[in-house]
C-alpha positions as CSV (number, residue, x, y, z in Angstrom):
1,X,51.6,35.1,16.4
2,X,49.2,33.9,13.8
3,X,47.8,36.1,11.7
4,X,44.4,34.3,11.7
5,X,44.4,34.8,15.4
6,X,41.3,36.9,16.4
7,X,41.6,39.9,18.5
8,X,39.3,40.5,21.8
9,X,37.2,43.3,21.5
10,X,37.9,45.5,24.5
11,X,34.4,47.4,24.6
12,X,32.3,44.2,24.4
13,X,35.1,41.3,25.4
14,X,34.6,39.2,22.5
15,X,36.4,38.0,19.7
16,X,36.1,39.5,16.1
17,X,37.8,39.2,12.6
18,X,39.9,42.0,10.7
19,X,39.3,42.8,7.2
20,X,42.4,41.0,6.2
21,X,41.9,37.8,8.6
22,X,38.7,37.5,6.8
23,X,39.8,38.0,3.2
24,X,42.7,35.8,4.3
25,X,40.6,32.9,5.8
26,X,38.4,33.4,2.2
27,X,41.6,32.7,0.4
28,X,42.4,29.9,2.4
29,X,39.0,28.0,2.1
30,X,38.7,29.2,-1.4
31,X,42.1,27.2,-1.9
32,X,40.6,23.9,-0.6
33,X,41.7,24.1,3.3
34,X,39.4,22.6,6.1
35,X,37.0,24.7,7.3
36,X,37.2,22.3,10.7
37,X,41.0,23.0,10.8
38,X,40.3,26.8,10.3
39,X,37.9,27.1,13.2
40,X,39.8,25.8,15.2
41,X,42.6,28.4,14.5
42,X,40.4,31.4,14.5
43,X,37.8,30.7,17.6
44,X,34.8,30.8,15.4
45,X,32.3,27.6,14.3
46,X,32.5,26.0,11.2
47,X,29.3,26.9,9.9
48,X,30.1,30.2,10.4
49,X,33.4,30.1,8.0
50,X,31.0,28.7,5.7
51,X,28.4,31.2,5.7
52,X,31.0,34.0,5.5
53,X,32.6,32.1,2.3
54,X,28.8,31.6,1.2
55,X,28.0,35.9,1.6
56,X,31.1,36.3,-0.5
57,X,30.5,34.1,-3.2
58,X,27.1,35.2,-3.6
59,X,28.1,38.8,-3.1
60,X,27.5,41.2,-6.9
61,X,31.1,42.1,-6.6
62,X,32.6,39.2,-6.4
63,X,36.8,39.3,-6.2
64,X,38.7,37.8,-9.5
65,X,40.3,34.9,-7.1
66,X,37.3,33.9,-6.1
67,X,35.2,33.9,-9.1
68,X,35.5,30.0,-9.7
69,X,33.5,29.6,-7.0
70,X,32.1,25.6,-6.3
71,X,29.4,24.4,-7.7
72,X,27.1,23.3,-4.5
73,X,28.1,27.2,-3.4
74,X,25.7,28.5,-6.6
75,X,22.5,29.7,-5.9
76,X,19.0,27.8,-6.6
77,X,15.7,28.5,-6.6
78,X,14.1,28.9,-3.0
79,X,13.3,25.8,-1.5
80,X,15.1,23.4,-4.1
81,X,19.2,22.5,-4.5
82,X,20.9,20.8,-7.3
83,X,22.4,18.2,-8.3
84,X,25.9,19.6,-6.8
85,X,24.1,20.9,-3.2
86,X,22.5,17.2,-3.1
87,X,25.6,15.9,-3.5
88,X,27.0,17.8,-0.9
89,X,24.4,17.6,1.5
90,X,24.8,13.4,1.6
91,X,28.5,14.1,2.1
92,X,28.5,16.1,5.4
93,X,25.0,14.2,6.6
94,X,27.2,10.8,6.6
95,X,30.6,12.7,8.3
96,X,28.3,13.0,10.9
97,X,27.8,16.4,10.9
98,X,24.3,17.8,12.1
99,X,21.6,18.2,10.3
100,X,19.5,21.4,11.6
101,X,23.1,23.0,10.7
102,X,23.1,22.1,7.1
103,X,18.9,22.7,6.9
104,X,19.8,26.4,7.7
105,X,23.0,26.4,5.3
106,X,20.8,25.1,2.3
107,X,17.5,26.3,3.2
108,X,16.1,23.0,3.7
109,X,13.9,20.9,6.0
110,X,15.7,18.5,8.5
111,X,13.4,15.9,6.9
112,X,14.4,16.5,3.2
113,X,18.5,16.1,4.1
114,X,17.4,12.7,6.5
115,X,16.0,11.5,3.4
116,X,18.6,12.2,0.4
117,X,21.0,10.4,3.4
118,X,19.0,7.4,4.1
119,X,18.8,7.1,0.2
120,X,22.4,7.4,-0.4
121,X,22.7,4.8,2.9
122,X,20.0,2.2,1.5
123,X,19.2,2.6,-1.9
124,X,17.6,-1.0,-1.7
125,X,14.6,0.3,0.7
126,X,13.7,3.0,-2.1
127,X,13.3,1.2,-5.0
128,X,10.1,2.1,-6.8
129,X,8.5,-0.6,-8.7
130,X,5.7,0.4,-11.5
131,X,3.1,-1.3,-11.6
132,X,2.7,-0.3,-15.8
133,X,6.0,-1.0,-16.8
134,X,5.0,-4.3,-17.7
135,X,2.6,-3.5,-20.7
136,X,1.4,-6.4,-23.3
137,X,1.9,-6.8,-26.3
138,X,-0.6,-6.8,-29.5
139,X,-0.3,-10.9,-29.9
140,X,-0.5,-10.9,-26.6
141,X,-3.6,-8.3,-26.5
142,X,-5.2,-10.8,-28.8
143,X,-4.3,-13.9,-27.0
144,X,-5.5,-12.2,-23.9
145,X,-9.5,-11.3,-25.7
146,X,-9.3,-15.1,-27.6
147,X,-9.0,-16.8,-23.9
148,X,-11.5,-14.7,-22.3
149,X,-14.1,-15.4,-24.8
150,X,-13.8,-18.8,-24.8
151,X,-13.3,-19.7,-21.1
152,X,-14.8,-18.3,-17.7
153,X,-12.7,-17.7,-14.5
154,X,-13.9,-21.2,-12.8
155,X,-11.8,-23.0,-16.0
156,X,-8.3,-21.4,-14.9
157,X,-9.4,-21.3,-10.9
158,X,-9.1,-17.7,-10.4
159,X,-10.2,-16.1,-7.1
160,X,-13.6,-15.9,-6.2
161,X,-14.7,-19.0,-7.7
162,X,-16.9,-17.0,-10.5
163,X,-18.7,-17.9,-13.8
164,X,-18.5,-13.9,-14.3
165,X,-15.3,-12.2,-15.1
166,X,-14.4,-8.9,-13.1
167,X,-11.6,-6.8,-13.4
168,X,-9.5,-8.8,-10.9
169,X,-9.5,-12.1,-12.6
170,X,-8.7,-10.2,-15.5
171,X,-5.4,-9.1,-13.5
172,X,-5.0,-13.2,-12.4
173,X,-5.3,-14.4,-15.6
174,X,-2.7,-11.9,-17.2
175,X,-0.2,-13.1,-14.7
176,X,-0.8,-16.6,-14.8
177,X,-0.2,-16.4,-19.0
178,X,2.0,-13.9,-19.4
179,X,3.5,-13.5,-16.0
180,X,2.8,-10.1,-16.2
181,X,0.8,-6.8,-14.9
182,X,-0.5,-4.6,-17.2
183,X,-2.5,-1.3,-16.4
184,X,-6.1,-0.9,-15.8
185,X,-7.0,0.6,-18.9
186,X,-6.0,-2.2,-21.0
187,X,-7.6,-4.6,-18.7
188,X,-11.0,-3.1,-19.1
189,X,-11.0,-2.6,-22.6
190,X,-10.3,-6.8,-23.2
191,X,-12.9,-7.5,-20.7
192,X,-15.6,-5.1,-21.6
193,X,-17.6,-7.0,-23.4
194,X,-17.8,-9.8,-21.0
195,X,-18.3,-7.8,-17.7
196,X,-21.9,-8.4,-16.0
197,X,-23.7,-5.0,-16.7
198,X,-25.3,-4.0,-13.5
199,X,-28.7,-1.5,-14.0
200,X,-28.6,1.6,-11.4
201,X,-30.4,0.4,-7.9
202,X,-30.1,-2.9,-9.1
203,X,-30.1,-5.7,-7.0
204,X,-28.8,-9.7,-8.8
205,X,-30.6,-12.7,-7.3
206,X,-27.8,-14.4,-4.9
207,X,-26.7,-17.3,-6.0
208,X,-26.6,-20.8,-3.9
209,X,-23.6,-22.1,-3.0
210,X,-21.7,-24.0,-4.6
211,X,-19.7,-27.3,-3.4
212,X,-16.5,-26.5,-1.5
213,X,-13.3,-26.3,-3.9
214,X,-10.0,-25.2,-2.6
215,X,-9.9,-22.5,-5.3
216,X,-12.4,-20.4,-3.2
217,X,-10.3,-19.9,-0.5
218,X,-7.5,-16.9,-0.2
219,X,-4.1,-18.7,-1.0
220,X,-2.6,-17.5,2.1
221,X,-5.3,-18.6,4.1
222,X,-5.3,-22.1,2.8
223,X,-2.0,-22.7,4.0
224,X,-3.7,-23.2,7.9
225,X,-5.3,-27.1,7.5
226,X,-7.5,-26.2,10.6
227,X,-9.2,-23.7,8.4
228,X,-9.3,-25.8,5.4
229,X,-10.7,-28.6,7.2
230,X,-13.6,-26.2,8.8
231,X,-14.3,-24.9,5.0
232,X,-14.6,-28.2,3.5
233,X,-16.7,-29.3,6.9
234,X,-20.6,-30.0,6.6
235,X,-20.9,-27.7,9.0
236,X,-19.4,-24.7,7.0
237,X,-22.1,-25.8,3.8
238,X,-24.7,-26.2,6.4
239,X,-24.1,-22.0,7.3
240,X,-23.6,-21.2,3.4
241,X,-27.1,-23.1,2.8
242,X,-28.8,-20.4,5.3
243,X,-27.2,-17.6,4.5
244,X,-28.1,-18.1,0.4
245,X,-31.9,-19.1,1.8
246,X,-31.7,-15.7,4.3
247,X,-30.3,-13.9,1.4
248,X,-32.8,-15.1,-0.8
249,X,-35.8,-14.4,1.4
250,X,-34.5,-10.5,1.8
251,X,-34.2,-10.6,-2.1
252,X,-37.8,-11.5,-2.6
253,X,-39.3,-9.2,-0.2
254,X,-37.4,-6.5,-1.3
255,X,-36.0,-6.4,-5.2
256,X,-37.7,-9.4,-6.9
257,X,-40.7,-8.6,-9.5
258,X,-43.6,-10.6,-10.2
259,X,-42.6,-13.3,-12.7
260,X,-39.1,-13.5,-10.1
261,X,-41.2,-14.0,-7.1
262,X,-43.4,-16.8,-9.1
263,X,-40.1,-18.9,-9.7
264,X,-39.0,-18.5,-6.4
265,X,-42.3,-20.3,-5.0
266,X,-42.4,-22.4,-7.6
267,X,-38.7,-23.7,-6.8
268,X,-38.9,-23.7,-3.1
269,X,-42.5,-26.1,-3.5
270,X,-40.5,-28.5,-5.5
271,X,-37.8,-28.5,-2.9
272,X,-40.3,-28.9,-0.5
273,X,-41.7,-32.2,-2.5
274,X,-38.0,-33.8,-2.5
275,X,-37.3,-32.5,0.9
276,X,-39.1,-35.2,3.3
277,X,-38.4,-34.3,7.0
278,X,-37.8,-37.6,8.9
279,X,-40.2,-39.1,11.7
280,X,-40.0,-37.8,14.9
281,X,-40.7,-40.1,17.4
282,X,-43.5,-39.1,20.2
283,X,-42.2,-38.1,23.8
284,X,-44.2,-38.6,27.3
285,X,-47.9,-39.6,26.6
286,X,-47.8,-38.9,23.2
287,X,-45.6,-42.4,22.2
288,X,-47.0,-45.0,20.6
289,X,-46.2,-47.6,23.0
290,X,-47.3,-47.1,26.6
291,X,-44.9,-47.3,29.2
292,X,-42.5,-44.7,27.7
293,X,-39.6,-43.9,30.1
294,X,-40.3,-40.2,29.4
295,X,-43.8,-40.6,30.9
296,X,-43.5,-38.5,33.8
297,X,-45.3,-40.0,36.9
298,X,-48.7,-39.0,38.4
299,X,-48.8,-37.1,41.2
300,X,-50.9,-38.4,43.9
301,X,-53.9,-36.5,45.2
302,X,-53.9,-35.3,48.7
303,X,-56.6,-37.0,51.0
């Protein structure tokens, strides 16, 4: 018979563990041995074998043979493992072995051990790129403010199409010279002198438009022709045209001052001069020749 063979209780009918099958089963998972081959001997789950060697290794009186105890056995803070446990943990999740038992083991969430597994599965999908990592250098930093002061974004076709530089083609231009990213703060302070002010409750006089370029538009939506062709279209400038004049009328009415709403006039009555609307030819009895096809006929009187 062997001795790791649990009696049957005869009171309650079920099986239990001796003082000396338990220090012996200690020993033998101590030693290195299974704890799947053990349970198999003595009846009981694995993760109980493992909770019982867990109780006596973190026990006060702990027995000299089992002093070297291992290392993802040691106790961490609540809620956090080490390096050991982690290490552990990614072992058993890939065996196959389930989860919600080794959450309770480790005092962890299902989700954290899902997670150290995936990432010891496919390091490749957790791969954190930073976006300052990339940082400039002081020639560069000078290059960088010597370019921006003599050029504007329209003379290295940066997106929007812009005389003004903003903080984005700030970010374009860095990567288009230097192939590189650097962080916001070093962006702003080589394009602060050259960024448009902007008063509180201020309002800038729109702009017209200007002639179709292939710059303006988004680089992955120029890669459709149908959409390029409707952008470079008449049509397309024809819709810019009255949006800037609808745009323009709003502004006027609403933000404009005094000496704003004089050149305003003054520009739209020059337009007006150059602007001659062609001849529209009469219709029905108001043509110039008689006999028009459009003439509709006379109705007769009734006698």
């Amino acid at each position: 018979m062997d001795p790791l063979e649990p009696k049957k209780n005869k009171k309650r009918g079920k099986l239990g563990l001796s003082q000396d099958q338990r220090a012996e089963l200690l020993r033998r998972m101590h030693a290195g041995e299974d704890a799947e081959t053990l349970s198999g001997k003595v009846g009981f789950s694995r993760n109980y074998l493992l909770r019982l060697l867990k109780e006596e290794m973190e026990s006060p009186h702990v027995k000299p043979e089992f002093a070297n105890r291992p290392a993802w056995l040691k106790k961490s803070v609540r809620g956090s493992t080490t390096l050991a446990q982690r290490e552990e943990i990614v072992r058993r999740g890939i065996a196959g072995e389930k989860l919600v038992d080794i959450a309770k083991e480790f005092n962890v969430t299902r989700a954290y051990i899902s997670l150290l597994k995936n990432q010891a599965l496919y390091p490749e999908r957790f791969v954190v790129e930073s976006e300052y990592t990339k940082k400039l250098k002081p020639s560069e930093i000078a290059e960088f403010k010597e370019v921006i002061a003599s050029s504007a974004p329209t003379d290295h076709d940066l997106i929007p199409h812009s005389e003004d530089w903003s903080i984005d083609h700030g970010y374009q231009l860095a990567e288009k010279l230097f192939k590189k990213r650097p962080s916001k703060r070093t962006i702003v302070e080589c394009l602060t002198p050259y960024l448009q002010e902007r008063r509180p409750n201020y309002f800038s006089r729109p702009r017209p438009p200007k002639p179709p370029h292939l710059s303006q538009i988004h680089p992955d939506l120029a890669k459709d022709p149908e959409f390029v062709a409707y952008c470079m279209s008449p049509l397309a400038q024809r819709l810019a045209q009255k949006e800037y004049e609808f745009a323009l009328a709003d502004y006027e009415a609403r933000f404009a001052s005094d000496e704003e709403r004089a050149q305003i006039a003054a520009e739209k009555a020059i337009q007006a001069a150059h602007s001659v609307p062609p001849a529209r030819k009469g219709l029905g009895k108001h043509a110039r020749s008689k006999g028009s096809p459009f003439t509709p006929a006379k109705r007769k009187k009734r006698r």
